[in-house]
Each structure stands twice: as structure tokens, then as C-alpha cells.
OpenMM code with the backbone's topology and positions (N, CA, C; nanometers):
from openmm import Vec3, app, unit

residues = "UNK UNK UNK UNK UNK UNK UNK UNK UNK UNK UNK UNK UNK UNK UNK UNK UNK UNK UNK UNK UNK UNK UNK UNK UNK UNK UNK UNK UNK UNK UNK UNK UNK UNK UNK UNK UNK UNK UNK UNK UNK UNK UNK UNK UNK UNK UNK UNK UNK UNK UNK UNK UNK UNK UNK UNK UNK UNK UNK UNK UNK UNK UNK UNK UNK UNK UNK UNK UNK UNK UNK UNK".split()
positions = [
    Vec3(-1.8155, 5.3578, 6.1023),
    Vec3(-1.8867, 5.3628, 5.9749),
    Vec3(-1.8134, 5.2749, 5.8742),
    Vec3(-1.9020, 5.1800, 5.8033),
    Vec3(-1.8368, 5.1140, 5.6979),
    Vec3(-1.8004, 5.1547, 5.5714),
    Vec3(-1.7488, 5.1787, 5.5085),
    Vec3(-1.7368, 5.2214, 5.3520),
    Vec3(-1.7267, 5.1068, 5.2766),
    Vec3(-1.8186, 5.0914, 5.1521),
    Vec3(-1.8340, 5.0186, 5.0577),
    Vec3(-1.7456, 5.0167, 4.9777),
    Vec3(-1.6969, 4.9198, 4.8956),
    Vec3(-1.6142, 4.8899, 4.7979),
    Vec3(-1.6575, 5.0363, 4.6789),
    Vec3(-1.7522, 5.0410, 4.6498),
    Vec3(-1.8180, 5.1336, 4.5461),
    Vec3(-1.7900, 5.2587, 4.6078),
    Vec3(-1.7946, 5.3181, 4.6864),
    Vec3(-1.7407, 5.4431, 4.7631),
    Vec3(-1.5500, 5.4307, 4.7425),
    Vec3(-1.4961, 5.3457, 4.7387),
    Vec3(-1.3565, 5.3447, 4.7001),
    Vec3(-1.3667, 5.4119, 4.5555),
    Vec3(-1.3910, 5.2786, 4.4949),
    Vec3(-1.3847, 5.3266, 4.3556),
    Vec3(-1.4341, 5.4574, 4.3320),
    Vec3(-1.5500, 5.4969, 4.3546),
    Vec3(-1.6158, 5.6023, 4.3222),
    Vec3(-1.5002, 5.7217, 4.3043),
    Vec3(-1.4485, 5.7484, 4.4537),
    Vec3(-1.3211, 5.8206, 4.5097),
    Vec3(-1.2227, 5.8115, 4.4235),
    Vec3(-1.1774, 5.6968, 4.3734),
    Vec3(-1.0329, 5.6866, 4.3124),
    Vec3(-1.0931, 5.7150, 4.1569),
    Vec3(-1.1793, 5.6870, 4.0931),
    Vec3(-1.2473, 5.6944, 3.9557),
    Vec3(-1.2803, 5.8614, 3.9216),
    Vec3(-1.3820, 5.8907, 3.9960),
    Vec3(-1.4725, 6.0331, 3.9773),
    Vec3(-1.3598, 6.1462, 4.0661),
    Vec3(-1.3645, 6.1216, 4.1623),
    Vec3(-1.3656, 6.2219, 4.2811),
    Vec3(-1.1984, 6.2885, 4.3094),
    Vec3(-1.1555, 6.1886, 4.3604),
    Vec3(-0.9872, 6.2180, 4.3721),
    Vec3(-0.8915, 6.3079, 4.2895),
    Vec3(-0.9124, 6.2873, 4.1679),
    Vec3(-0.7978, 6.3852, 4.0817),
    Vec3(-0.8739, 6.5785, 4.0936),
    Vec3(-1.0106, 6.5184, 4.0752),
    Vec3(-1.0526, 6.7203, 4.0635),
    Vec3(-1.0681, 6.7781, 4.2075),
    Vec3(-1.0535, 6.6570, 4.3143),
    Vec3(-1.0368, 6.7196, 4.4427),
    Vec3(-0.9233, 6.7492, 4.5251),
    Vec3(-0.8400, 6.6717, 4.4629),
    Vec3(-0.7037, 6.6577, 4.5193),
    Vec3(-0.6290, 6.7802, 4.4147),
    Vec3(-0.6602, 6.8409, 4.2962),
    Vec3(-0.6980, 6.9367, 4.2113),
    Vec3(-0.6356, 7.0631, 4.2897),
    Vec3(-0.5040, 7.1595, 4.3092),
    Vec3(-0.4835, 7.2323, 4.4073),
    Vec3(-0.4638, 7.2252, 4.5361),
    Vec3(-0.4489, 7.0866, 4.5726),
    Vec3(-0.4279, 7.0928, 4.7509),
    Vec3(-0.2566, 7.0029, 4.7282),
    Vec3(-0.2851, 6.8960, 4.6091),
    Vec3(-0.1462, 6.8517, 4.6266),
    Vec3(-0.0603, 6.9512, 4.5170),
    Vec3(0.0451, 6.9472, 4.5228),
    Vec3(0.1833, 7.0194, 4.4196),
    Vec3(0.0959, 6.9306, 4.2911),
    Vec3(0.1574, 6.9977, 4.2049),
    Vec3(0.0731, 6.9867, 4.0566),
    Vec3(0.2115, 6.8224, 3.9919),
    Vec3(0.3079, 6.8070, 4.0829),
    Vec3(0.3764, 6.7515, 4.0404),
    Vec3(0.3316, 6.6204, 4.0631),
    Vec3(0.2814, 6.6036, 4.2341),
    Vec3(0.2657, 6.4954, 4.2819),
    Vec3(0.0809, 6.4969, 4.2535),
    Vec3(0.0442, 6.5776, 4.1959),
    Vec3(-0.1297, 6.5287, 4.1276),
    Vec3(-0.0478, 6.4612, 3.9911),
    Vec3(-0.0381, 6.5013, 3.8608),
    Vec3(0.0150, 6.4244, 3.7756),
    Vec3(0.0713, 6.2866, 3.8486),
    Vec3(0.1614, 6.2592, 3.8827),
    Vec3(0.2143, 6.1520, 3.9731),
    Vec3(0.0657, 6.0606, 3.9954),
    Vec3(-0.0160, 6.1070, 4.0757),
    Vec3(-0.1134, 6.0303, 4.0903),
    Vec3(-0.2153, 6.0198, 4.0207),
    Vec3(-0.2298, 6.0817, 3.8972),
    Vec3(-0.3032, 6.0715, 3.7817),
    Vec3(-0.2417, 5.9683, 3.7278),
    Vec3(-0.1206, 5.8928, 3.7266),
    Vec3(-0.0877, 5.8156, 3.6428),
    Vec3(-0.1326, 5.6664, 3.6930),
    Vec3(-0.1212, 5.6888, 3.8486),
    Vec3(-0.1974, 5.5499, 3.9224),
    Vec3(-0.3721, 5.5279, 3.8815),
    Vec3(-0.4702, 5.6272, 3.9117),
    Vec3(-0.5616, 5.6615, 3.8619),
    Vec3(-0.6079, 5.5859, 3.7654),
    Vec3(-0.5376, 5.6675, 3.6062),
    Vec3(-0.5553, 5.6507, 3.4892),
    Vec3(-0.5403, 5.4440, 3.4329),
    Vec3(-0.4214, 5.4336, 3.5200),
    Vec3(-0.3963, 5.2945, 3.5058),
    Vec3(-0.4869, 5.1965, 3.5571),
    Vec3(-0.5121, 5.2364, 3.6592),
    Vec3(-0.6243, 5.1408, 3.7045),
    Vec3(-0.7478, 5.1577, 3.6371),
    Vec3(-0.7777, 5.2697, 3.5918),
    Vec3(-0.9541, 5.2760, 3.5151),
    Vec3(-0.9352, 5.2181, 3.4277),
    Vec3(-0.8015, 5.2021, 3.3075),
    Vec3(-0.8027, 5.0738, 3.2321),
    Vec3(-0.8184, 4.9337, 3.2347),
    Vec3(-0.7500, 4.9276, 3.3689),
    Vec3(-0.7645, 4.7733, 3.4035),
    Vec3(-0.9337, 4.7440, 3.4594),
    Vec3(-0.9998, 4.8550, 3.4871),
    Vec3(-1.0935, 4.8159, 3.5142),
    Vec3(-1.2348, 4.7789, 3.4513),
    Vec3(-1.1722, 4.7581, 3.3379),
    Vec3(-1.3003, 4.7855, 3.2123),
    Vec3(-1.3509, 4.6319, 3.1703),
    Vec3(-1.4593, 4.6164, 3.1203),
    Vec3(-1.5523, 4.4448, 3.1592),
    Vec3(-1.4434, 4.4012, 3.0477),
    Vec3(-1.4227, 4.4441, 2.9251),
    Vec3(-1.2973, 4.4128, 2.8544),
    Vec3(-1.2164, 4.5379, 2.8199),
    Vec3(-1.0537, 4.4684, 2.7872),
    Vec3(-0.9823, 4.5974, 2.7243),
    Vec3(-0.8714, 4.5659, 2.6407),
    Vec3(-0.8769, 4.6543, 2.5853),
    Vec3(-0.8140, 4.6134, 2.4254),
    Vec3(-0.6562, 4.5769, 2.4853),
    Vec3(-0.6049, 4.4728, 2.3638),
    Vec3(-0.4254, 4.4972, 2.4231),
    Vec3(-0.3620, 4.6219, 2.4345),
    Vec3(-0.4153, 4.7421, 2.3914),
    Vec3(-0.3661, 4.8362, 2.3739),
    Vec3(-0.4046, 4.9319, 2.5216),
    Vec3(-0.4936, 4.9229, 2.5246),
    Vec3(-0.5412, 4.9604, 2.6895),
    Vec3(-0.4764, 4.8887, 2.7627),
    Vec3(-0.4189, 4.7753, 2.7402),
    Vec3(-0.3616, 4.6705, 2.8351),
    Vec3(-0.2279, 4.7533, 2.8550),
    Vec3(-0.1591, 4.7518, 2.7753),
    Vec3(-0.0116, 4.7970, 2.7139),
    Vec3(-0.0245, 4.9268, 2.7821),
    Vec3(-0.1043, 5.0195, 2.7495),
    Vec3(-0.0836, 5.1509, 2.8219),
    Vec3(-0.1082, 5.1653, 2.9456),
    Vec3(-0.1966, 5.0594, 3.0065),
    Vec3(-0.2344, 5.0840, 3.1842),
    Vec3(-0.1209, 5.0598, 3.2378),
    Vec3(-0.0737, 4.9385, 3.1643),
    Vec3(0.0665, 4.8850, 3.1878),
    Vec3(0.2182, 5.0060, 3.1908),
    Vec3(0.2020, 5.0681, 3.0955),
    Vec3(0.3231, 5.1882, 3.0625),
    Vec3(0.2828, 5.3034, 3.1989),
    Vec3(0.1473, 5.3252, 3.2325),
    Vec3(0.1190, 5.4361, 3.3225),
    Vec3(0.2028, 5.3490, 3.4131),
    Vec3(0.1108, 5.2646, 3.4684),
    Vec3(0.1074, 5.2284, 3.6007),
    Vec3(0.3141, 5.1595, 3.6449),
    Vec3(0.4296, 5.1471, 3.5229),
    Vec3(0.5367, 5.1136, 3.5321),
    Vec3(0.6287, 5.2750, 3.5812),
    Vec3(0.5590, 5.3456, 3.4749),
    Vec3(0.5867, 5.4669, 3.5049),
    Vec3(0.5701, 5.5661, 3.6432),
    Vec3(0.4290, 5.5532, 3.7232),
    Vec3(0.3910, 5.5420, 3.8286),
    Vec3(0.4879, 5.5127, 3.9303),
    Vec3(0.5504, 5.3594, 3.9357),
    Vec3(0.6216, 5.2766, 4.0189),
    Vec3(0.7777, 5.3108, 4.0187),
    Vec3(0.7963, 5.3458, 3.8746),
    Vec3(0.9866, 5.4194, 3.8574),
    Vec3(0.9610, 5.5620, 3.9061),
    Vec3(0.8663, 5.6217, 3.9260),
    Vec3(0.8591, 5.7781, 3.9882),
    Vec3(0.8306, 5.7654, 4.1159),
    Vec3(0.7969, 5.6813, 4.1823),
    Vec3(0.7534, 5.6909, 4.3366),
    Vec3(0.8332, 5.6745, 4.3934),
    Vec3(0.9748, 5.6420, 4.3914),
    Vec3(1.0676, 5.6837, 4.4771),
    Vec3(1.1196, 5.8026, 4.4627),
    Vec3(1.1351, 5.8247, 4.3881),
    Vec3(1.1533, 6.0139, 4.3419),
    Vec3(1.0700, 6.1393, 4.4326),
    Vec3(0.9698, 6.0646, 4.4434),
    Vec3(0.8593, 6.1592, 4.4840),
    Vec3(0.8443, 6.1196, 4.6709),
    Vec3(0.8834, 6.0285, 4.6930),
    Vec3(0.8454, 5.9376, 4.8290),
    Vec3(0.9551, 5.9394, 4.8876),
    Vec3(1.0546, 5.8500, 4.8434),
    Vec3(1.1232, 5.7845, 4.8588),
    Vec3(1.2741, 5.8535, 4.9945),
    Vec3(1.3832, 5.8553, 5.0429),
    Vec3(1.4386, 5.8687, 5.1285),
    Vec3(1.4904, 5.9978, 5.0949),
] * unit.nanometer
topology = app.Topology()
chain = topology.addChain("A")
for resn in residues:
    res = topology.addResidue(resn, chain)
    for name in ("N", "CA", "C"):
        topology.addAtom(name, app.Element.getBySymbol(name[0]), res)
């Protein structure tokens, strides 16, 4: 079965945080709310520098916590 680009997004946009909602540790949902959140900024037809700046602060923040959470 193929999955569409729009079935990604859909998943990572709508679906993922209120489903993943109680199955992951509340530590590592936040954690991935911050990947999430960052990308729906970047994904907008335009976005302010300030949306820029903050997708930017999630998504840095995101990347300095994932070894914490992942990592060895």
C-alpha cells in the first residue's frame, strides 16, 4: 500500500500528538510536540520572522534534548 505525502502530514499535523496522547511518557510526548510544533511553522504559505525565530527555538531545542531522551 502506498501512502501519500498528505497522509504524512495529515499524521504529523492533526493526528500524532492526541494519539500518541497516553501511550508515550508525557516527557517524551512534550519532546515530540516540540518537533511537531516546529515544523507546522515552517509549514505555512508565509511566516512571520517571528514564527521563523520560534520554529527555529522549538525545533534547536528539540535537537539539544534528543540525546537526553535517545541517546546512549
Amino acid at each position: 500500500m502506498l501512502i501519500a505525502a498528505t497522509e504524512y502530514r495529515n499524521w504529523l499535523f492533526y493526528y500524532s500528538l492526541p494519539c500518541l496522547k497516553g501511550i508515550l511518557h508525557e516527557e517524551y510526548h512534550q519532546h515530540y510536540a516540540l518537533l511537531v510544533g516546529g515544523i507546522i511553522l515552517l509549514s505555512g504559505r508565509s511566516i512571520s520572522h517571528e514564527q521563523l525565530e520560534t520554529a527555529g527555538n522549538l525545533l534547536m531545542h528539540f535537537v539539544e534534548m534528543y540525546d537526553a531522551y535517545y541517546g546512549k
